[in-house]
VMD Tcl script that builds the backbone (N, CA, C; Angstrom):
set m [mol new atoms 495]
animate dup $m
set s [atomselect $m all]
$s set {name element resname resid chain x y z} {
  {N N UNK 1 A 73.475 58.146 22.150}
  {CA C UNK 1 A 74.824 58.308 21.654}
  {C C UNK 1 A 75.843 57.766 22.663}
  {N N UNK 2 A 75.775 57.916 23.851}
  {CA C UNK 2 A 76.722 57.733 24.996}
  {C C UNK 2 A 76.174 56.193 24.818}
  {N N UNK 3 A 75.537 55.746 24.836}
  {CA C UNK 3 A 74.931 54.076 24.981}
  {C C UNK 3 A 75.932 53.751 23.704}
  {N N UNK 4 A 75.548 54.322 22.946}
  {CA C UNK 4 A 76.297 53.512 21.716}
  {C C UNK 4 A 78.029 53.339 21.798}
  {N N UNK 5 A 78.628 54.867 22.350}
  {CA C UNK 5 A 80.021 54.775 22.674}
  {C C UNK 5 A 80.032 53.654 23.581}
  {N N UNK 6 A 79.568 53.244 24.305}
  {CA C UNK 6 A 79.308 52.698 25.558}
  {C C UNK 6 A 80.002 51.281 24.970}
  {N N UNK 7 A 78.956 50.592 24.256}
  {CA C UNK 7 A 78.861 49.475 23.768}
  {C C UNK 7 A 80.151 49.357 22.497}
  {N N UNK 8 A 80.249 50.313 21.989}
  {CA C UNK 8 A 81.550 50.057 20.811}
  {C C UNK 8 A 82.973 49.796 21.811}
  {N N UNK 9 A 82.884 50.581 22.896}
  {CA C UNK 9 A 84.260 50.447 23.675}
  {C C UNK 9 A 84.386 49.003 24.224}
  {N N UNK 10 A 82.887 48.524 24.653}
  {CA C UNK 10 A 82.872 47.065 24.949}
  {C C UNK 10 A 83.299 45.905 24.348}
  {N N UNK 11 A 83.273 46.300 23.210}
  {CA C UNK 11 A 83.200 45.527 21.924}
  {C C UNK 11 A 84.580 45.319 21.393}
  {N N UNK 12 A 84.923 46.686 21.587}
  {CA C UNK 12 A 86.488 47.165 21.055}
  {C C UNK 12 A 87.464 45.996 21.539}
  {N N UNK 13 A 87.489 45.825 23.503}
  {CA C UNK 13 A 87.944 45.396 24.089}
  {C C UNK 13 A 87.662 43.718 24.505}
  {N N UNK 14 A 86.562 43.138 24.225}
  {CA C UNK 14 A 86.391 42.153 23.969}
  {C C UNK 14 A 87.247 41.593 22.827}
  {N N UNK 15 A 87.192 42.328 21.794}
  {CA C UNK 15 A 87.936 41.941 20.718}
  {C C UNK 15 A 89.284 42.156 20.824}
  {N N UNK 16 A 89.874 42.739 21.603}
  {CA C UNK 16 A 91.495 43.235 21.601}
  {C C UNK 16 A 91.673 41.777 22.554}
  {N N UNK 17 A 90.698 41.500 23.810}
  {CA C UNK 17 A 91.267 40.411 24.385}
  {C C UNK 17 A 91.146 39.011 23.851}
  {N N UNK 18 A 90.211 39.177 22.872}
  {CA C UNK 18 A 90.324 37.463 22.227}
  {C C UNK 18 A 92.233 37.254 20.958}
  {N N UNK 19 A 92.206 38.343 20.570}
  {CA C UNK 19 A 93.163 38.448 19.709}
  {C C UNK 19 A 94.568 38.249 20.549}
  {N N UNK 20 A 94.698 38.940 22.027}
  {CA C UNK 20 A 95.769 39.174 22.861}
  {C C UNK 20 A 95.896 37.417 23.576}
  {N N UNK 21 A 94.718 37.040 23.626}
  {CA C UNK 21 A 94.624 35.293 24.033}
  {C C UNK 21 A 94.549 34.409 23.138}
  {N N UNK 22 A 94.745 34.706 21.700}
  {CA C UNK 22 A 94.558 34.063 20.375}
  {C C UNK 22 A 96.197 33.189 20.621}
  {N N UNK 23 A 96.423 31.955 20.460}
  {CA C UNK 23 A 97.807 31.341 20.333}
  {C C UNK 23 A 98.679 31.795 19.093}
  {N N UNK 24 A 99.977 32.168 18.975}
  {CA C UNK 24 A 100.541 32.833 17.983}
  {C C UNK 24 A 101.362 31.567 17.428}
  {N N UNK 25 A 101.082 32.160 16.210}
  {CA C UNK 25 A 101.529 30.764 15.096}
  {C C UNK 25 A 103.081 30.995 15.391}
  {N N UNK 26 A 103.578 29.720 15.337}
  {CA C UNK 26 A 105.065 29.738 15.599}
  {C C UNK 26 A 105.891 28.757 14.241}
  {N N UNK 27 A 106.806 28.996 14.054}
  {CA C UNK 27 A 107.620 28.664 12.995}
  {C C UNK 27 A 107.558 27.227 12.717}
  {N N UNK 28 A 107.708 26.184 11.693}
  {CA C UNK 28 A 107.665 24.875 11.431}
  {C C UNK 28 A 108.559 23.840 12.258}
  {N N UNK 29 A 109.679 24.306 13.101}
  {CA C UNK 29 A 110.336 23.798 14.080}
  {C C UNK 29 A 109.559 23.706 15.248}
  {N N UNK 30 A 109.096 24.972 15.871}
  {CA C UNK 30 A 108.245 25.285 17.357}
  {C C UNK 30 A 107.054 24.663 17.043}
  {N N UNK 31 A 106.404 24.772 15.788}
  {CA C UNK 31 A 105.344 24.375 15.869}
  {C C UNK 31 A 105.037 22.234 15.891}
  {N N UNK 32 A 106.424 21.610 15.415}
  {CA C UNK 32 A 106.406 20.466 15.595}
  {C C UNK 32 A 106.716 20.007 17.083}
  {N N UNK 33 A 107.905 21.019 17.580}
  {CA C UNK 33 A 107.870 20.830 18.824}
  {C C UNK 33 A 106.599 20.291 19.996}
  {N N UNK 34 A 105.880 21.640 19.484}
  {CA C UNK 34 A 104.816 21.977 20.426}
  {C C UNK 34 A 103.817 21.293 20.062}
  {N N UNK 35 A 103.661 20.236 19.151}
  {CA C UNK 35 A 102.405 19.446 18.692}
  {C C UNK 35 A 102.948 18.037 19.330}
  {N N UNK 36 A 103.655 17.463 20.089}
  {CA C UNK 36 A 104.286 16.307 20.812}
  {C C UNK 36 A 104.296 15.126 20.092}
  {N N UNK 37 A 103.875 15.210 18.622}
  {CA C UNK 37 A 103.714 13.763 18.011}
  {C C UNK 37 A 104.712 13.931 16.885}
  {N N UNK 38 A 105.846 15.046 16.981}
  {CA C UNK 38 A 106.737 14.290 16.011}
  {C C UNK 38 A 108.197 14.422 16.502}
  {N N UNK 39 A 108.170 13.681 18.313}
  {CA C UNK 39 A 109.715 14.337 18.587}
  {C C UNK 39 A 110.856 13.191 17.994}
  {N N UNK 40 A 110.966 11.951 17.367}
  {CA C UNK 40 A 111.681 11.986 16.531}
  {C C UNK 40 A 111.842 12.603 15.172}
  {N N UNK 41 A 111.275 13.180 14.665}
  {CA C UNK 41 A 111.576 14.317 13.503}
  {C C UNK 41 A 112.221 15.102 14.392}
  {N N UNK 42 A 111.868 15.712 15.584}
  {CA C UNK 42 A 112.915 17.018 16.305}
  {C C UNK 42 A 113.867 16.110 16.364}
  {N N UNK 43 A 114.114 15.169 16.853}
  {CA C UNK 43 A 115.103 14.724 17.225}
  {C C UNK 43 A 116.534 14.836 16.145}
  {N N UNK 44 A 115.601 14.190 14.899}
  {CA C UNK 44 A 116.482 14.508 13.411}
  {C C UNK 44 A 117.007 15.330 13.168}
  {N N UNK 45 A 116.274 16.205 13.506}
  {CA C UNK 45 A 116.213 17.627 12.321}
  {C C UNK 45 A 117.497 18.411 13.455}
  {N N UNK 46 A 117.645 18.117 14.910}
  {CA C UNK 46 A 118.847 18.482 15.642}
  {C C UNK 46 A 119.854 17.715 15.531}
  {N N UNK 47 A 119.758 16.070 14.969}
  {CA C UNK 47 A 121.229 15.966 14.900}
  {C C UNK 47 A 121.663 16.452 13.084}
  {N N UNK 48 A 120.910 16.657 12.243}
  {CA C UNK 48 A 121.159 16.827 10.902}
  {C C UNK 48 A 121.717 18.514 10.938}
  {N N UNK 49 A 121.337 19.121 12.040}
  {CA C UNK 49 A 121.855 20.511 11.969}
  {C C UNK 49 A 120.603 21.337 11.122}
  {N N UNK 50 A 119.628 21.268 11.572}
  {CA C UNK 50 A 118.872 21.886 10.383}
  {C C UNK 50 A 118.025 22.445 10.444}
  {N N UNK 51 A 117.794 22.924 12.501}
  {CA C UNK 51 A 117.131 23.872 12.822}
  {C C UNK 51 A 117.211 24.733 12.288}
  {N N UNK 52 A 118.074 25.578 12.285}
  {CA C UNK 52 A 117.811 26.894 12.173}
  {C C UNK 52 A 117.677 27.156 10.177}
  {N N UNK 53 A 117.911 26.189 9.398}
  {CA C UNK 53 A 117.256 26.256 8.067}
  {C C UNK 53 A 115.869 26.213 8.229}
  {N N UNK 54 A 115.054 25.310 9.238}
  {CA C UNK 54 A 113.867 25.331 9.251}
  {C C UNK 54 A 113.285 26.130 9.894}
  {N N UNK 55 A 113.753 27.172 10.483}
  {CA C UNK 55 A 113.313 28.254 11.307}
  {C C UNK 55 A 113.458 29.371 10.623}
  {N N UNK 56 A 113.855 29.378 9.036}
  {CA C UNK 56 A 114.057 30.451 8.671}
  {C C UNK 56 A 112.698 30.924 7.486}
  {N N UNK 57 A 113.031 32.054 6.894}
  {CA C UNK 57 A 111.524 32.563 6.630}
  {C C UNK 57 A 111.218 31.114 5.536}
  {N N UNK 58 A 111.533 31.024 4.789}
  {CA C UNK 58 A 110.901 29.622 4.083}
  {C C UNK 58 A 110.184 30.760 2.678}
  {N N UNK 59 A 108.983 30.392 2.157}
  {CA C UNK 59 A 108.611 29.135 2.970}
  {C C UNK 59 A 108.725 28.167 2.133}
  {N N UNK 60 A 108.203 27.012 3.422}
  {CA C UNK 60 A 108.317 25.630 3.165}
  {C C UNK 60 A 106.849 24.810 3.283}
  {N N UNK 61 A 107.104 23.792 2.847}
  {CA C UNK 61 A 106.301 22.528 2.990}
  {C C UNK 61 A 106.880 21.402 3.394}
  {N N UNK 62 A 106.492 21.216 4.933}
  {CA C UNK 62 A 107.485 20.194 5.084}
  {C C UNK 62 A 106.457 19.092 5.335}
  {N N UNK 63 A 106.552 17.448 4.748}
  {CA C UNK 63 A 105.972 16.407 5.126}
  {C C UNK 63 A 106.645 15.414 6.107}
  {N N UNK 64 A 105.772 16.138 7.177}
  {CA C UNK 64 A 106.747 15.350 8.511}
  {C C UNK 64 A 105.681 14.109 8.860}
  {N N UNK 65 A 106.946 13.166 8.903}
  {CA C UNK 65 A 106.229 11.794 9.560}
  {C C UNK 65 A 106.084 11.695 10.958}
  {N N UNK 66 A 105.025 11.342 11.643}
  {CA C UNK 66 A 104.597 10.989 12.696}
  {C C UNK 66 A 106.047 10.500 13.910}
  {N N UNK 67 A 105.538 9.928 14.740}
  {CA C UNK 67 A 106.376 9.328 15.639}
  {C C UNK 67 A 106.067 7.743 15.414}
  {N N UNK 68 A 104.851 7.564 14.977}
  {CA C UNK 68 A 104.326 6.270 14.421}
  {C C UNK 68 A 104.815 6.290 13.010}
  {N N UNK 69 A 105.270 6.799 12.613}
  {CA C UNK 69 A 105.415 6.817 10.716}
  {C C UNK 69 A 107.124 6.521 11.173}
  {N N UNK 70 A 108.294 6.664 12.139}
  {CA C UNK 70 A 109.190 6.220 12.415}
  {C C UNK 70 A 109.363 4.810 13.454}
  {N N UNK 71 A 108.425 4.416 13.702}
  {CA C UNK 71 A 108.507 3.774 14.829}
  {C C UNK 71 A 107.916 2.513 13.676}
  {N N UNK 72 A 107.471 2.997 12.491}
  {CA C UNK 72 A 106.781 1.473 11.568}
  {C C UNK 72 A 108.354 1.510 10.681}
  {N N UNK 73 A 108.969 2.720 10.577}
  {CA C UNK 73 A 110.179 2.157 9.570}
  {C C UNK 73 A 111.188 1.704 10.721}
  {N N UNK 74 A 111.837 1.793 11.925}
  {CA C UNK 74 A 112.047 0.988 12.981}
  {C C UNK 74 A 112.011 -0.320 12.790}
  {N N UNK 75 A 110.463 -0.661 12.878}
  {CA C UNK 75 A 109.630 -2.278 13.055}
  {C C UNK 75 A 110.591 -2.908 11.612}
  {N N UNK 76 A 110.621 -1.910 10.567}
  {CA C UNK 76 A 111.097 -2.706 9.308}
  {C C UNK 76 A 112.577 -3.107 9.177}
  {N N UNK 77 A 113.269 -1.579 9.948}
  {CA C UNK 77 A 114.377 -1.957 9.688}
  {C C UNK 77 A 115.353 -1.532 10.874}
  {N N UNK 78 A 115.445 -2.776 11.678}
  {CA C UNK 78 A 115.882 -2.653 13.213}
  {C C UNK 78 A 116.681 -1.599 13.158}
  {N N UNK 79 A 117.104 -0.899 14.377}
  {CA C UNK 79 A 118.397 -0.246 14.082}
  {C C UNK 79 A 118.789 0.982 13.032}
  {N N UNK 80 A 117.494 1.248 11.968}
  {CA C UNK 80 A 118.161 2.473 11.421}
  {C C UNK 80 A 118.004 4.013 11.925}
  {N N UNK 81 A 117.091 4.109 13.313}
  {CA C UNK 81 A 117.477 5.341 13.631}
  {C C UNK 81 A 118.512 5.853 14.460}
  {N N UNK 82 A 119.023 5.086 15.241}
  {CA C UNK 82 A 120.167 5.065 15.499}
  {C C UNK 82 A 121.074 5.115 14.455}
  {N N UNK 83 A 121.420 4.406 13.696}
  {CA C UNK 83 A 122.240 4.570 13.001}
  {C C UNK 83 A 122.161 5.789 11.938}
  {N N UNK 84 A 121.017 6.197 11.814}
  {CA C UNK 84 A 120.868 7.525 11.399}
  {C C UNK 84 A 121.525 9.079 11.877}
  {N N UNK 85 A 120.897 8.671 13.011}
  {CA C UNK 85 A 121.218 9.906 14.309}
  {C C UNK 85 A 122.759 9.836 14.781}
  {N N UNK 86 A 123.993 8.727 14.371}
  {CA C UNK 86 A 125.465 9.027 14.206}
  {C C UNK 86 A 125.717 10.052 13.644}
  {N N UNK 87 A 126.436 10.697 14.175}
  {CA C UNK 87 A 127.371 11.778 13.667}
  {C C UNK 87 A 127.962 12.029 12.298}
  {N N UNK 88 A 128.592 10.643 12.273}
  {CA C UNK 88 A 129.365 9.847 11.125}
  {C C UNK 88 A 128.110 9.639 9.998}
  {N N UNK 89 A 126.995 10.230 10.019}
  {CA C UNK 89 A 125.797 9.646 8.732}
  {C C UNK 89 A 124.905 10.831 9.155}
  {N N UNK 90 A 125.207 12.374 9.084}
  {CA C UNK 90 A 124.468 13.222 9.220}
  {C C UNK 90 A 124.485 14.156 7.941}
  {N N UNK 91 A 125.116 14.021 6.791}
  {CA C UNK 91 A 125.094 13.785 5.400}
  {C C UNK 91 A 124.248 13.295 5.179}
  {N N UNK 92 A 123.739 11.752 5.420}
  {CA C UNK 92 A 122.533 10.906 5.075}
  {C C UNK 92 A 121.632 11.508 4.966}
  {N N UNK 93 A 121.594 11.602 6.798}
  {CA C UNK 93 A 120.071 11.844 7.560}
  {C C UNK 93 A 119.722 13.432 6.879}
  {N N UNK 94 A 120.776 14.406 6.852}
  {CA C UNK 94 A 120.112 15.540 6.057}
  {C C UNK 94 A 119.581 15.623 4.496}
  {N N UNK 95 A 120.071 14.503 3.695}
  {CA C UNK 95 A 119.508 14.377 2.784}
  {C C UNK 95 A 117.770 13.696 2.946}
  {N N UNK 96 A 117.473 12.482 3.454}
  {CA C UNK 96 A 116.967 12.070 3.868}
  {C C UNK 96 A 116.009 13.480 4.279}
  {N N UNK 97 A 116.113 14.126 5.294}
  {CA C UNK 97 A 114.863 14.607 5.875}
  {C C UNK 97 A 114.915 16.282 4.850}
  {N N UNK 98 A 115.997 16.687 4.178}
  {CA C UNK 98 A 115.318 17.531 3.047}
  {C C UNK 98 A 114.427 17.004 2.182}
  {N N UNK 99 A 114.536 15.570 1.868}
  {CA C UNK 99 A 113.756 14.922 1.046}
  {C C UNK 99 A 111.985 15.057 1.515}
  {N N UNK 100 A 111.935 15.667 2.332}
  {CA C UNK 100 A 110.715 15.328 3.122}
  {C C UNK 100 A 110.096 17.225 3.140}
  {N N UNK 101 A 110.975 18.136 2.392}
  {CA C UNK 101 A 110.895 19.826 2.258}
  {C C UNK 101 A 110.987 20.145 1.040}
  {N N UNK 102 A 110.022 20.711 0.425}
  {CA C UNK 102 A 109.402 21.221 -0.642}
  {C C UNK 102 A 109.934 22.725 -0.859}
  {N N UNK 103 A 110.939 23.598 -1.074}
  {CA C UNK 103 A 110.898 24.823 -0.905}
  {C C UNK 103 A 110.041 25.967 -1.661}
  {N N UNK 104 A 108.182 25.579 -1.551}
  {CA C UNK 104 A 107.672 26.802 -1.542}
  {C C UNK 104 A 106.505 26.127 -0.634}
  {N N UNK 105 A 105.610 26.787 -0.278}
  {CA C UNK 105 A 104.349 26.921 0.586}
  {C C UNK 105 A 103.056 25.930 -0.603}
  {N N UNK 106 A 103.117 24.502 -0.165}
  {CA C UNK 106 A 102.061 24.167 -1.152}
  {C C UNK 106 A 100.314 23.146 -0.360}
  {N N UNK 107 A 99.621 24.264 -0.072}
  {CA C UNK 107 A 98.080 23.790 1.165}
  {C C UNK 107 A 97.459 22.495 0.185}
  {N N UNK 108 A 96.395 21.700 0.903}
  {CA C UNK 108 A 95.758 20.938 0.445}
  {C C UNK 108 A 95.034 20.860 -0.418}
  {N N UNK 109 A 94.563 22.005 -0.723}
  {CA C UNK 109 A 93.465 22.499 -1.778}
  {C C UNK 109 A 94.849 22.665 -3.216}
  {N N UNK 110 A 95.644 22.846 -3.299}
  {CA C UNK 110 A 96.207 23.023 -4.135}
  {C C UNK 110 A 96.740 22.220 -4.452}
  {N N UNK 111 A 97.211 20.762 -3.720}
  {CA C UNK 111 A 97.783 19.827 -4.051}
  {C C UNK 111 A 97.116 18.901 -4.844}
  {N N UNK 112 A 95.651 19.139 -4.500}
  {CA C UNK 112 A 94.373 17.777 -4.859}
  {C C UNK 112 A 94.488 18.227 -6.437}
  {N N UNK 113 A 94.250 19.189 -6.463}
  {CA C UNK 113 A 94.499 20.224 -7.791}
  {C C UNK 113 A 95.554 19.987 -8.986}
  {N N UNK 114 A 96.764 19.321 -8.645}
  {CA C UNK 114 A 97.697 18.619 -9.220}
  {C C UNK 114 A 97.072 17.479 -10.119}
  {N N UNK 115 A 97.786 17.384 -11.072}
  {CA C UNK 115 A 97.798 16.231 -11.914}
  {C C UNK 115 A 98.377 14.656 -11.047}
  {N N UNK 116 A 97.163 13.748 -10.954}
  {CA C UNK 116 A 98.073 12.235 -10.050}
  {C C UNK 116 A 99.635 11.994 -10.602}
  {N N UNK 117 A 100.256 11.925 -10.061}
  {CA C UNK 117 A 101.777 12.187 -10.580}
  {C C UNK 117 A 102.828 12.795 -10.698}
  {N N UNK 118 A 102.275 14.079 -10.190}
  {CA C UNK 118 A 102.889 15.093 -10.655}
  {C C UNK 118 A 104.421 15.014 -9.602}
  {N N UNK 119 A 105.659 15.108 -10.516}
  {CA C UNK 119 A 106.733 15.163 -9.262}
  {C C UNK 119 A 107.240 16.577 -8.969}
  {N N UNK 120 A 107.155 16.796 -7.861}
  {CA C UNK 120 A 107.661 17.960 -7.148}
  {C C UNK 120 A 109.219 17.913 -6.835}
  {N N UNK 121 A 110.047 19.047 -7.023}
  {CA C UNK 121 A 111.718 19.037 -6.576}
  {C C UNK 121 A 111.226 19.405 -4.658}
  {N N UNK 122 A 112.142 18.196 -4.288}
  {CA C UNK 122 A 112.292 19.019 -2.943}
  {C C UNK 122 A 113.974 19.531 -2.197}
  {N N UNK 123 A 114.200 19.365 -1.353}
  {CA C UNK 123 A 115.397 20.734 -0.643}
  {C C UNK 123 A 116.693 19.590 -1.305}
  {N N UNK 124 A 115.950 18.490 -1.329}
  {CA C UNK 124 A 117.550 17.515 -1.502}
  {C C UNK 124 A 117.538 17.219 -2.501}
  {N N UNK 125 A 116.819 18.397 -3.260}
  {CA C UNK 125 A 117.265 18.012 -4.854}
  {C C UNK 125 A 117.060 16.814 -5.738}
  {N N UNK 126 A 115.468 16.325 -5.160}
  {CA C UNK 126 A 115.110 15.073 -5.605}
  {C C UNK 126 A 113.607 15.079 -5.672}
  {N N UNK 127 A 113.253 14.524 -6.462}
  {CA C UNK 127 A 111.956 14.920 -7.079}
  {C C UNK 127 A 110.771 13.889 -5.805}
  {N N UNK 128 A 109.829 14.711 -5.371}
  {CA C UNK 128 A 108.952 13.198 -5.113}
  {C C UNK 128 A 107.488 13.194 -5.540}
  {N N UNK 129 A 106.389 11.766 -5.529}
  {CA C UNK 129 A 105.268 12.207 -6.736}
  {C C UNK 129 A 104.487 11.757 -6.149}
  {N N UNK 130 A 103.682 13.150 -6.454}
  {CA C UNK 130 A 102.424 13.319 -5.923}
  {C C UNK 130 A 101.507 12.294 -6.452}
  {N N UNK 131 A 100.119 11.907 -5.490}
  {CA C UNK 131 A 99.630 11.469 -5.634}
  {C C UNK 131 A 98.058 11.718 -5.209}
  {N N UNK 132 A 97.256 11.968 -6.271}
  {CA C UNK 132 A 95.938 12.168 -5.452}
  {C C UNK 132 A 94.430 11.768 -5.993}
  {N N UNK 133 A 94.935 10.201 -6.534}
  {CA C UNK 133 A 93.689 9.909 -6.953}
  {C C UNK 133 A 92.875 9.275 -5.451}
  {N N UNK 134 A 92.826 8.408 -4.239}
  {CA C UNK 134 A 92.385 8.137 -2.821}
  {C C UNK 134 A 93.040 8.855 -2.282}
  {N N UNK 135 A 92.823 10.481 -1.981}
  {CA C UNK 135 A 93.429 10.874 -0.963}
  {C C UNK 135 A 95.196 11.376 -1.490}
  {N N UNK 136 A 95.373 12.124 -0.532}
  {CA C UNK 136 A 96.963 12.948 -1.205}
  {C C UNK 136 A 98.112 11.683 -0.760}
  {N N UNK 137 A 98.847 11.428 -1.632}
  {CA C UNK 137 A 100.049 10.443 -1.267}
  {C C UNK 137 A 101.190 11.311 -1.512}
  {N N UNK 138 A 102.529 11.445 -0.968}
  {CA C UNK 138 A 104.045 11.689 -1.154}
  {C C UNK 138 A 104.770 10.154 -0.990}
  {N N UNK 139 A 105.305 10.132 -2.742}
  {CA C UNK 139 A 105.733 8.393 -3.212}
  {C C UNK 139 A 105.101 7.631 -2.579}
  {N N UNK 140 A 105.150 6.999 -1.416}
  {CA C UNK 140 A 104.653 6.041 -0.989}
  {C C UNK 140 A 103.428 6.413 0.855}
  {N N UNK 141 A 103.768 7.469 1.020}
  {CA C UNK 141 A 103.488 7.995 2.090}
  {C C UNK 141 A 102.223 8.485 1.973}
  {N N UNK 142 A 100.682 8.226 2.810}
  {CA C UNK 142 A 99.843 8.924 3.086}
  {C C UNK 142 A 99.949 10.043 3.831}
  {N N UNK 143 A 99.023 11.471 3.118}
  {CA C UNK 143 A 99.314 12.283 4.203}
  {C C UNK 143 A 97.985 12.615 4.734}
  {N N UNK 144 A 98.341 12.295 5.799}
  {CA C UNK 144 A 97.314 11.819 7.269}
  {C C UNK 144 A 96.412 13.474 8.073}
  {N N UNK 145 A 96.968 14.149 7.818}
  {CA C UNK 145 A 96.650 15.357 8.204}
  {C C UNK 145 A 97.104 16.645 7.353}
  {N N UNK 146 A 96.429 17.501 6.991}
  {CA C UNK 146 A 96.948 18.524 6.141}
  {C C UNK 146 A 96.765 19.686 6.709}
  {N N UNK 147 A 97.958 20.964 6.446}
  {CA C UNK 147 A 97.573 22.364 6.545}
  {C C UNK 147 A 97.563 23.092 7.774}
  {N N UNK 148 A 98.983 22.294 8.679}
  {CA C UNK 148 A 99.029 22.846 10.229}
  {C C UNK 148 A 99.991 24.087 9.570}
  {N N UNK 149 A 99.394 25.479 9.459}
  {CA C UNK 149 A 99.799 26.981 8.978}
  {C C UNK 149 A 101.282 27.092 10.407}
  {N N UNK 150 A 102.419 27.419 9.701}
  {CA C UNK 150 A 103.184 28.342 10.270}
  {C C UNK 150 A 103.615 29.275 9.778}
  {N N UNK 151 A 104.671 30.671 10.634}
  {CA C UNK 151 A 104.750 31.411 9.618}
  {C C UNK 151 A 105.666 31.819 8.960}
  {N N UNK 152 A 106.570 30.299 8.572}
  {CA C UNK 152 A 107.146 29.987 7.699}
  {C C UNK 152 A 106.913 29.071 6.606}
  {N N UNK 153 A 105.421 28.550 6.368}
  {CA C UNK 153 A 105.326 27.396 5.557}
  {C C UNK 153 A 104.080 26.858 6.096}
  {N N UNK 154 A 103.907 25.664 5.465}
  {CA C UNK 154 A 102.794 24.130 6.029}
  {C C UNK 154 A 103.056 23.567 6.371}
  {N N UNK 155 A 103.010 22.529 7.130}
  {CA C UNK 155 A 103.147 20.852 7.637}
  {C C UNK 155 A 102.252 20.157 7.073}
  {N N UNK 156 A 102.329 19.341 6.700}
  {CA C UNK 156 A 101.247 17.993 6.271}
  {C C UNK 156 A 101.779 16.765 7.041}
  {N N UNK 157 A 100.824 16.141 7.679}
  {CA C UNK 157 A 101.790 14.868 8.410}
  {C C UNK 157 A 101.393 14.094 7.720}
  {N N UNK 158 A 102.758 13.055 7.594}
  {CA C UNK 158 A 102.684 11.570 6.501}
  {C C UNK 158 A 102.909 10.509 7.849}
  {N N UNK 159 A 102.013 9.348 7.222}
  {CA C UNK 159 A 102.248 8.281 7.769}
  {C C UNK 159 A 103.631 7.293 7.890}
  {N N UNK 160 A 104.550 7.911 6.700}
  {CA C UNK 160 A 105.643 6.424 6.452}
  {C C UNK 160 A 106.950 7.575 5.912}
  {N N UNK 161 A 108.274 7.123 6.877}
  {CA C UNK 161 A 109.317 8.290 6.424}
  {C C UNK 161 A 109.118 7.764 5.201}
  {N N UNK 162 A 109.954 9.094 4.364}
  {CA C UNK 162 A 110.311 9.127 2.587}
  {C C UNK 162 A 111.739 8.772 3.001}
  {N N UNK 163 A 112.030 7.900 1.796}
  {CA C UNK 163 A 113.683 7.185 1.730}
  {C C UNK 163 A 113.804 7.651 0.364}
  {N N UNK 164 A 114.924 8.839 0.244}
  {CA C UNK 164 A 115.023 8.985 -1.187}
  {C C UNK 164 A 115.476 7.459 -1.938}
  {N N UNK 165 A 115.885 7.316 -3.108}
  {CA C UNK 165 A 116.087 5.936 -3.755}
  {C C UNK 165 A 117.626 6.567 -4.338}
}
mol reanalyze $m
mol bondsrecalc $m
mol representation Tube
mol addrep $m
């Protein structure tokens, strides 16, 4: 009996310390932060003013493009993140990167699940369409990684910003 208390207390505490060293999921802002491959999206999302919408309970689905998924619309079109990131075009840029926020919680398994086509409303009030006959597409955008959990929402990373039309 004492052997057995013995071993449950061991056990107890093994387990309290994997949970106490477990990394704690952090919100869809911290958590892009802290993943280092999308600091122009941070960069955006601070001059658009739109932290603290994205820090709030949500949830959301946000399809954030890479640092490579800005750096290929760059290559295309010299000069538009700068000219984005003006003051004077932060109207734009917040339309623009709501376009890229889904306001409910939607994982990979549920998206494949969709009809190819299907258009979703996102934050800027503009529809965008799914795609999932090779793999999940947003309009024109592959999404390259799915289902980084925060605990406000998902991330899915896309290869190519979304430009509403």
């Amino acid at each position: 009996m004492k052997k057995t208390f013995v071993s449950l207390l061991v056990v107890a505490s093994l387990a309290l310390a994997a949970i106490a060293s477990a990394p704690r999921k952090q919100d869809i802002v911290d958590t892009a932060v802290g993943a280092g491959d999308f600091q122009t999206l941070v960069a955006a999302v601070k001059a658009a003013g739109l932290v603290e919408a994205l820090k709030s309970k949500g949830p959301f689905t946000v399809f954030a493009p890479s640092d490579e998924a800005f750096a290929k619309l760059e290559k295309a079109k010299p000069g538009i993140l700068a000219d984005l990131l003006k003051p004077e075009n932060k109207s734009k840029l917040q339309t623009i990167l709501k376009y890229h926020v889904i306001p409910s919680e939607v994982r990979a398994a549920s998206a494949v699940k969709l009809k190819n086509g299907t258009m979703v409303e996102t934050l800027a009030g503009r529809k965008v369409k799914v795609g999932n006959k090779h793999g999940v597409t947003i309009d024109n955008a592959k999404v390259i990684k799915t289902d980084i959990l925060c605990t406000n929402g998902v991330i899915h990373v896309i290869d190519t910003v979304l430009i509403p039309k």
